[in-house]
C-alpha positions, -999 to +999 in steps of 0.1 A: +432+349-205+397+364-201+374+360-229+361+393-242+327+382-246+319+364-213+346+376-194+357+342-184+392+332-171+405+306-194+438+290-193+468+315-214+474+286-237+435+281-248+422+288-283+391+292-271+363+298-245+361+273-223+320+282-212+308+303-243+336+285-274+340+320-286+376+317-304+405+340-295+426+358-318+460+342-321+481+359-293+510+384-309+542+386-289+541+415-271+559+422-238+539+424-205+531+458-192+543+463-156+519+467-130+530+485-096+524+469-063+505+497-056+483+496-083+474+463-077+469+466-041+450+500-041+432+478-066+416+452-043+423+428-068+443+404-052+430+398-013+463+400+016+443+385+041+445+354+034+487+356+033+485+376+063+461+349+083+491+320+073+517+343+089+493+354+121+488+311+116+527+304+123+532+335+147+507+318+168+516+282+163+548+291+176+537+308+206+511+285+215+544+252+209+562+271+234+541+278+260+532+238+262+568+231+259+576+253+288+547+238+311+559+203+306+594+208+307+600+231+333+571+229+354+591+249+384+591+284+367+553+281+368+550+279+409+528+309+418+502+284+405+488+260+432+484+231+410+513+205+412+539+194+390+523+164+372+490+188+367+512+218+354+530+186+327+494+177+319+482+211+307+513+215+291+502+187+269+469+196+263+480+231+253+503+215+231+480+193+211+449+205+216+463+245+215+471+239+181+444+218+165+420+245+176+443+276+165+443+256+132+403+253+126+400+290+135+425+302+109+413+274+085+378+294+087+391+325+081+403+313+052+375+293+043+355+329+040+380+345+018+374+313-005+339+317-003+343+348-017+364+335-045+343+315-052+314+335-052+333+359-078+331+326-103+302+316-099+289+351-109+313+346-138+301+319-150+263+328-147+268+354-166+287+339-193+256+311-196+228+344-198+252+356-226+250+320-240+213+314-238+205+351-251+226+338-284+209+306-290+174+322-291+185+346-315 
């Protein structure tokens, strides 16, 4: 529930304002008004990104399990490369474990921006909602 006079997201069960204590009116029980996809995501208000960075995350996971799975265990469909056997199973497992941890971090800090924005957004909030609150206590 956002609080009409600072504008900031409190829980849907709260009485009142969690930053400025303003109280809310008691809630009537009215139905929820349906909101189209569209609406919402012509909207910008809820980021895809971040869903479509966990799917990229797995897509590549995948691809990266496979490709050290098939260097260490068949080793012989690999032969245009001079390297031998035992140096074509070693990559395999450095692609495997070391593939993956660094595909990781990398979508890890795309995330990590689209957080920072999030959190940005609050902290904007909340700054606000403390001007409001100081502006009242001096009056």
């Amino acid at each position: 529930m956002k609080c009409p006079q600072c504008l900031t997201e409190n829980d849907v069960s709260a009485t009142k304002c969690s930053i400025c204590e303003h109280a809310f009116a008691p809630q009537k029980g009215k139905p929820a008004g349906y909101v189209s996809f569209y609406a919402e995501y012509f909207a910008f208000r809820e980021l895809v990104t971040p869903q479509l960075i966990k799917v990229v995350y797995i897509a590549g996971a995948c691809f990266i399990t496979a490709a050290g799975l098939l260097s260490i265990l068949s080793p012989e469909a690999l032969n245009e490369y001079e390297v031998g056997p035992m140096l074509t199973r070693l990559g395999g497992i450095v692609v495997l474990l070391a593939g993956n941890l660094v595909w990781r971090m990398m979508c890890e800090g795309a995330i990590l921006l689209f957080s920072l924005h999030e959190l940005l957004v609050s902290i904007d909030t909340r700054t606000k909602a403390l001007v409001l609150q100081a502006k009242g206590n001096r009056q």
